[in-house]
C-alpha angles and dihedrals in degrees: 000000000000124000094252088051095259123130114243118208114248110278116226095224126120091277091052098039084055089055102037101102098046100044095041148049108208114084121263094216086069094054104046083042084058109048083040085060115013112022091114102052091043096044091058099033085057094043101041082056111045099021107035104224122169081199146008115299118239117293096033100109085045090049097044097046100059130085102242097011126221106290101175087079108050108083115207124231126208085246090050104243121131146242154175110259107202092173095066091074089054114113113259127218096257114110129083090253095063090086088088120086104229096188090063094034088059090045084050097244092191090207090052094045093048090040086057096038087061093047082050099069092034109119096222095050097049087043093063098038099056133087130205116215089244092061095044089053090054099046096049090051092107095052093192090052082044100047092046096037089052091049099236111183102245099202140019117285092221154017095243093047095047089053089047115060125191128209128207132191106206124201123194151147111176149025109044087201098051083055094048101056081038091054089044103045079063107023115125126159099240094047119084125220123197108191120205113205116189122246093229082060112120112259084247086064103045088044088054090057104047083057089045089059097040087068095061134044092211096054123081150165110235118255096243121032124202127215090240125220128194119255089004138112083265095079096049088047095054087058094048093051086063089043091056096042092043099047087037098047089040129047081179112070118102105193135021127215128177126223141182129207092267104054133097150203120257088178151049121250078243093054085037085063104050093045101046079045086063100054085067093209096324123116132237116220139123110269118169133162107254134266122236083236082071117043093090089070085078109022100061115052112237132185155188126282141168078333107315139078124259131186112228101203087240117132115249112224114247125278119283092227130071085225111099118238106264115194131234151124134305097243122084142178111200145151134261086253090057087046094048086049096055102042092039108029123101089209094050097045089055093055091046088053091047087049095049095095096040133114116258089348088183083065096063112016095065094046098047096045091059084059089048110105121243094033122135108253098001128143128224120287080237111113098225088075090062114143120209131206083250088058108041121090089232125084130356099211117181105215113199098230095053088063134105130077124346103213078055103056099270114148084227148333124295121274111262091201116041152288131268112178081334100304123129116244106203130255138202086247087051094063103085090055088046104052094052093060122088103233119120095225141012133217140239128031142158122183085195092068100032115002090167094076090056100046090048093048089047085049094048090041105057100032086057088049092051092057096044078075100031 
């Protein structure tokens, strides 16, 4: 039985073929005979007729072109004829955080938000609902059980997504399982991840994703990994090692987007496509003329130590560029021309040394190379181009003094969930604002705190990318 009540077909996969001969009566020879020898024929003649295809959906060369193929997918009919079964990769009831009613937590029931925010902080509930990175290592031992129990998409969903690869730089340093949901809500085949782990990380963490890579050709740990420090050049450089392995490992990929562990996916690949598409070549990130509050980020040298970043008093000397420094965020879309300029060009590669001992440099390099002329992508140095956090595709970020209410001039309504350097993270009664705005991705998120959000955002997520082939 399905999740929306409706019966689904048996699927011919391992688990069915196991259970085959107790739950039905018809043979299993005739059936594996018949997707072995048959399964092509069959395949076209029952979707040219029900369906109505003028060719294959999406999946079937992927299907066809693996020995076995991948039988969790064809469902069985009782005339034996085949078909793709896309339901099968929605998500099921069947975690702890299911108690929740999504539908009413995204139209802000206010009884439903403040029930799960009590089973959120119940011990019981968050016992059962965590994952250490010992256990996740050993679950995701067999990568094929992993891959189809985790419901990765195996092909590309449409024409349009699978000629238009995306690549993501990942940087993390904690919560395997946090990574995981993160990896899946975006995962598609075409696409390439580099992920970035800290080299503070515990031993445990490193160990569960290297299993989680080993499970997928197009995910991979950079080459060279950074002790990162907060506010300092670590974190930017974390970000330039995947640059340099993704553009270096994948001539493909049209657009690059950075990402950190608590982050998560508004939209669908599909909807990531049409709107990076849309850019038509231009990139998407918060660029602003600086406040005066700022400039000493760049002015005054700072550095690293026991850990954290200092600044020394001492003057910086100007920037390298005639371009002055704009201000932003640390998160960019943009597209493969903007990542060619910065790892091969001399005059990007002046400006990075000059950053190297700023505050925050992520703050202020990516958003002064997209004013810098002759960038791929880039806008005009006239202020009247400047691009907000409110405006760019990238991140929707809640600040927390931005919030209150919005008749009255607030940016957007309060967290519901709680503050972190005043930061929002996000909340189940904070789904339905999210969801209206445009950004690709929000930040920041914690499934220890509220798993419930999350849950609610993969299940919405998915369910909307499976009918967007249906």
């Amino acid at each position: 039985m399905s999740g929306n009540g409706r019966t689904t077909p048996p699927v011919i996969g391992e688990a069915f073929l196991t259970q085959l001969g107790q739950d039905s009566p018809r043979s299993v020879e005739p059936a594996i005979c018949h997707i072995r020898t048959e399964l092509q024929d069959t395949f076209a003649t029952c979707f040219q007729s029900s369906k109505g295809f003028r060719s294959f959906p999406p999946g079937w060369s992927e299907i066809k072109s693996q020995t076995p193929p991948l039988p969790h997918l064809l469902t069985c009919h009782k005339d034996m004829k085949y078909t793709l079964d896309y339901s099968i990769l929605d998500y099921n009831d069947d975690s702890p955080e299911d108690m929740c009613n999504c539908t009413k937590l995204i139209k802000q029931d206010p009884e439903e938000m403040e029930r799960v925010k009590i089973l959120s902080i119940t011990r019981s509930f968050r016992a059962k609902t965590r994952t250490t990175d010992t256990q996740f290592t050993e679950w995701a031992r067999n990568c094929e059980h992993f891959r189809v129990r985790r419901k990765y998409f195996p092909f590309p969903l449409s024409q349009e997504e699978a000629e238009f690869p995306i690549a993501y730089s990942i940087v993390v340093h904690h919560k395997i399982q946090t990574l995981e949901r993160l990896l899946r809500a975006i995962y598609a085949p075409q696409n390439i991840y580099c992920l970035h782990v800290d080299k503070k990380a515990p031993a445990s963490f490193l160990s569960a994703v290297l299993r989680l890579t080993s499970c997928f050709d197009n995910v991979f740990i950079a080459s060279r990994l950074e002790n990162v420090v907060y506010g300092s050049w670590s974190r930017v450089q974390a970000d330039l090692n995947c640059m340099r392995d993704l553009y270096d490992r994948s001539s493909a990929w049209k657009y690059f987007l950075n990402l950190c562990g608590q982050d998560f996916p508004l939209k669908t690949n599909l909807e990531i496509v049409s709107k990076l598409k849309a850019l038509r070549g231009k990139n998407s990130l918060e660029t602003e003329k600086a406040p005066g509050s700022k400039l000493v980020r760049w002015r005054k040298r700072h550095e690293v130590v026991d850990g954290a970043i200092w600044r020394t008093g001492q003057d910086k000397a100007p920037p390298p560029i005639e371009t002055p420094v704009f201000t932003g965020g640390a998160y960019i879309v943009v597209s493969r021309g903007f990542v060619q300029f910065v790892l091969e060009d001399p005059r990007a590669a002046r400006l990075i040394e000059w950053a190297k001992d700023g505050y925050s440099p992520d703050e202020f390099l990516w958003a002064t190379i997209q004013r810098m002329p002759g960038v791929p992508g880039s806008i005009p140095i006239n202020n009247r181009y400047d691009v907000t956090d409110v405006n760019s595709l990238s991140r929707l970020v809640k600040w927390q003094y931005f919030e209150g209410v919005e008749s009255k001039g607030a940016m957007y309504p309060p967290c519901s969930g709680q503050h972190v350097r005043a930061i929002c993270v996000y909340g189940a009664g904070d789904l339905g604002w999210m969801l209206q705005k445009p950004q690709l991705f929000a930040n920041k998120f914690d499934t220890d705190s509220d798993p419930f959000v999350v849950r609610c955002l993969e299940k919405h997520l998915r369910s909307k990318a499976l009918k967007e082939i249906a």
